[in-house]
C-alpha positions in Angstrom: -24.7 -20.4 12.9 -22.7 -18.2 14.9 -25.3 -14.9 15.6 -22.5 -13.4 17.0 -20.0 -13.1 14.1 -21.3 -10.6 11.5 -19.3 -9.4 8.3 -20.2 -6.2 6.7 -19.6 -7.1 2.9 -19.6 -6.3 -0.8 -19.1 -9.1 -3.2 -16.4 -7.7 -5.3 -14.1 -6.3 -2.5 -10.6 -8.5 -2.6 -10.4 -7.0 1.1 -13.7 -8.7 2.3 -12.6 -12.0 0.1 -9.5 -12.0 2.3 -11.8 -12.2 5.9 -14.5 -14.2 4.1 -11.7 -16.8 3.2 -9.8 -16.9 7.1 -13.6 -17.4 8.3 -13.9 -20.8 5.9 -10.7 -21.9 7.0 -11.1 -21.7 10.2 -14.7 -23.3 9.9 -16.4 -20.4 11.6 -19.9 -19.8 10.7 -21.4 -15.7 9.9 -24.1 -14.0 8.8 -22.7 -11.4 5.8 -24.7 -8.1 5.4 -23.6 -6.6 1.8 -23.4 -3.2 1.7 -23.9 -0.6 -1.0 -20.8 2.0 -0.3 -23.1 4.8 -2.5 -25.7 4.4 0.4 -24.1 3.5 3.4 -25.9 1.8 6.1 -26.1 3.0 9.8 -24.6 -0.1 10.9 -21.3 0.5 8.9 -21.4 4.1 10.0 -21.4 3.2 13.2 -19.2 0.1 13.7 -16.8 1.6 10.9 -16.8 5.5 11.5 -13.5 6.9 10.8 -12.7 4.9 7.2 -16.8 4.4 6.6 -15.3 1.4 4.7 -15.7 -3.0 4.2 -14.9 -5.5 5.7 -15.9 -4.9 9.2 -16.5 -8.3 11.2 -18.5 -7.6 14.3 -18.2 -10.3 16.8 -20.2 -10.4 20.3 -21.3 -6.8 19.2 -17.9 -5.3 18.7 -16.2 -4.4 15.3 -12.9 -5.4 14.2 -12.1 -3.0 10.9 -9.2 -3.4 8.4 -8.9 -6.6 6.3 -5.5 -8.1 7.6 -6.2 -6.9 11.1 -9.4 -8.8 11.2 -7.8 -12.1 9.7 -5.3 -11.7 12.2 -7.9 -11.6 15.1 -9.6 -14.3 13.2 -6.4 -16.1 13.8 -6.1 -15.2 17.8 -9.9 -16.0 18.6 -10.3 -19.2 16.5 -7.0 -20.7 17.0 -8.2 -24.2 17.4 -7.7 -25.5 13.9 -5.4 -24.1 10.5 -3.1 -21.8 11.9 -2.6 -18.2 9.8 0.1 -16.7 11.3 3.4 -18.7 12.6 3.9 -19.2 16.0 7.7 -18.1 15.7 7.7 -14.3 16.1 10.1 -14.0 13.5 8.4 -16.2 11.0 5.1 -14.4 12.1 6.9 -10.9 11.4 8.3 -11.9 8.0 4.3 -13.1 6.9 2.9 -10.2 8.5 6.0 -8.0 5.8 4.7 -10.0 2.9 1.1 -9.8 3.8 1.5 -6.0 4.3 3.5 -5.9 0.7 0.6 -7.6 -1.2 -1.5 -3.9 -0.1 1.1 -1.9 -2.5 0.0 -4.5 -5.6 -4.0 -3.0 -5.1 -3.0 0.4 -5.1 -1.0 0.0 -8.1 -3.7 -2.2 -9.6 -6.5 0.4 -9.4 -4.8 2.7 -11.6 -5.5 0.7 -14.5 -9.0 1.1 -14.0 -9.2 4.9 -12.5 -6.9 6.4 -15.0 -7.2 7.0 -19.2 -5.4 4.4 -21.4 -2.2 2.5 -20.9 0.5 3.1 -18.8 3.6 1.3 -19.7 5.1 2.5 -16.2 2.4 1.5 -14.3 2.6 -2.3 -16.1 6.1 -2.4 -15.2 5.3 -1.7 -11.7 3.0 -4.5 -11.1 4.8 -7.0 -12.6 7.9 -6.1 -11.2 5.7 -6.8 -7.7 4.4 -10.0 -8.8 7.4 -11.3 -10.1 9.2 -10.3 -6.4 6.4 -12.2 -5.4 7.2 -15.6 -7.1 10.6 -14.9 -5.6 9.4 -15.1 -1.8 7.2 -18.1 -3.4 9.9 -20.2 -4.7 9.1 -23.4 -4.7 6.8 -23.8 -2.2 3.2 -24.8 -2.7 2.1 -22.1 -0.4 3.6 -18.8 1.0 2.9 -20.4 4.5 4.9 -23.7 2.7 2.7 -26.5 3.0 -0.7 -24.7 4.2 -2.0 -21.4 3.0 -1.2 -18.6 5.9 -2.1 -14.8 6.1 0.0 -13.9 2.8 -1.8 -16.3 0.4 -4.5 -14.8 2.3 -4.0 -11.5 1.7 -2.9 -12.1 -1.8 -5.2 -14.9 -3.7 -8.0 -12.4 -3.7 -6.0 -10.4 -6.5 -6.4 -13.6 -8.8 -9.7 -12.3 -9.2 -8.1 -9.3 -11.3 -5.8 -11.2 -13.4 -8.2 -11.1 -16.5 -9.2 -7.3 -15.6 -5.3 -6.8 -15.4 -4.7 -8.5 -18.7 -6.9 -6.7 -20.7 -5.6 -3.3 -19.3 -2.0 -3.5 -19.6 -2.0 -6.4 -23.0 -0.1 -9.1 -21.3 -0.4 -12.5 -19.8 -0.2 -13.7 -16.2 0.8 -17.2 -17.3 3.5 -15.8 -19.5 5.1 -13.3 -17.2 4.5 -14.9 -13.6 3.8 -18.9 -14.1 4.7 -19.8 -11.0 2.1 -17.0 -9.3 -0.5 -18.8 -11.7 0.2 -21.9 -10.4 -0.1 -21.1 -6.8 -3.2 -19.5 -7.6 -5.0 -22.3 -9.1 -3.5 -24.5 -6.3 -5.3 -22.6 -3.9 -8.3 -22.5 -6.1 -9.1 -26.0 -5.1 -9.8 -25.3 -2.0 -13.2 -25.2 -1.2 -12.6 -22.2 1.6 -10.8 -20.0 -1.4 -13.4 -21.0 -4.5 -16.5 -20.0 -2.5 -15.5 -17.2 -1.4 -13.7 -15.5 -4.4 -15.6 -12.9 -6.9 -16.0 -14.9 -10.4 -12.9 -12.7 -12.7 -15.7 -11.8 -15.3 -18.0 -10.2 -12.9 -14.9 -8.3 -11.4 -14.0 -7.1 -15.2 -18.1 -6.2 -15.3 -17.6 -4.4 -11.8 -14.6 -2.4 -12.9 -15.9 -1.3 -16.1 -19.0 0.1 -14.3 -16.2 2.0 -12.1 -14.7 3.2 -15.3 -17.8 4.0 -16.8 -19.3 5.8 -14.1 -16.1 7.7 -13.8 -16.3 8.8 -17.4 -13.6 6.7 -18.3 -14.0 4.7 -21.4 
C-alpha cells in the first residue's frame, strides 16, 4: 500500500464514493480513515479547516479537499493508466460542465429527505435533471463514450439514492429515465464502481436516521 495516500471518509457520502471510485480506477492503493462528522477528528480539522467536511485525500502529507477537485488531481498525479478527463481542452471543459451539473442533482436531492412530505416541484426538478442527463448520454455506454470519465464519476454515486428517491417522490427510475438505469447498471459491473458504492438499502437506513434525527417523520 501506498502510506502516502490517505482518504478521510464516511461510508455513505456520494462525494467520497466519487474519489474512492477514481482511486480503483486508477489502481492506486490508500488507507481510508472514516470519520464521524458529529465528532470531528483533529486530522479533518486540520487538513480540511475552512469546510470541516469529507473527502479529503492527503497525499505525501498534503490535503487535496472537494470531491471533483481531488478526482481531478487523482487524474494529473496518476495519469499512467484510465484517463478521467480528455486530453482535448474543449472535450475536457465540456466533462468538467457536466461533471459540475451532476452537483445541482444532490442539492435538489437532499430536499426530499430534509424537508416534510412530498413536493411535486421538487420531483419535477430532478427528473427534469436526470432526463437532461440521458440527453448528454445518448447512446453512448459511457458519458466519457467508451470508458467511464470524471462525469460518470461524479454521477454513479447518485445511483445509490435511486431507491431513497423512489420512495420519496412515488415514481420509478426505470420508468422515467431507462436509459440513466442502464448506464448505471453498466457501470455497476465494474469491479472499481461496485466496491466502492454504499449498498441503496443502507443509504435509505442512513437517510431515515437524518430524517429522524431531524424530527422529520
Amino acid at each position: 500500500m501506498d502510506k502516502e495516500v490517505i482518504l478521510l471518509d464516511l461510508q455513505p457520502s456520494p462525494f467520497a464514493m466519487r474519489v474512492k471510485i477514481a482511486l480503483a480506477e486508477k489502481g492506486v492503493e490508500f488507507k481510508s480513515k472514516e470519520e464521524d462528522l458529529s465528532n470531528k477528528s483533529p486530522l479533518l480539522l486540520e487538513m480540511n479547516p475552512v469546510n470541516k467536511q469529507v473527502p479529503v485525500l492527503i497525499h505525501k502529507g498534503r490535503p487535496i479537499c472537494e470531491s471533483l477537485i481531488i478526482v481531478q488531481y487523482i487524474d494529473e498525479i496518476w495519469n499512467h493508466k484510465s484517463p478521467l478527463l480528455p486530453s482535448d481542452p474543449h472535450q475536457r471543459a465540456h466533462a468538467r460542465f457536466w461533471a459540475a451539473y451532476v452537483d445541482k442533482i444532490y442539492t435538489i436531492g437532499r430536499s426530499f429527505w430534509t424537508s416534510e412530505g412530498k413536493s411535486e416541484e421538487t420531483t419535477k426538478d430532478l427528473l427534469e435533471c436526470f432526463k437532461t442527463l440521458e440527453g448528454e448520454l445518448g447512446d453512448k455506454p459511457y458519458f466519457g463514450d467508451k470508458t467511464m470519465n470524471i462525469v460518470d464519476i461524479s454521477l454513479i454515486p447518485f445511483s445509490t439514492f435511486f431507491y431513497t428517491l423512489e420512495k420519496f417522490g412515488n415514481f420509478s427510475m426505470k420508468a422515467e429515465c431507462p436509459k440513466l438505469v442502464a448506464w448505471a447498471n453498466r457501470c455497476m459491473q465494474k469491479e472499481s464502481v461496485s466496491k466502492s458504492l454504499c449498498d441503496p438499502f443502507k443509504t435509505y437506513e442512513v437517510v431515515m436516521q437524518i430524517r429522524k434525527r431531524h424530527g422529520i417523520k
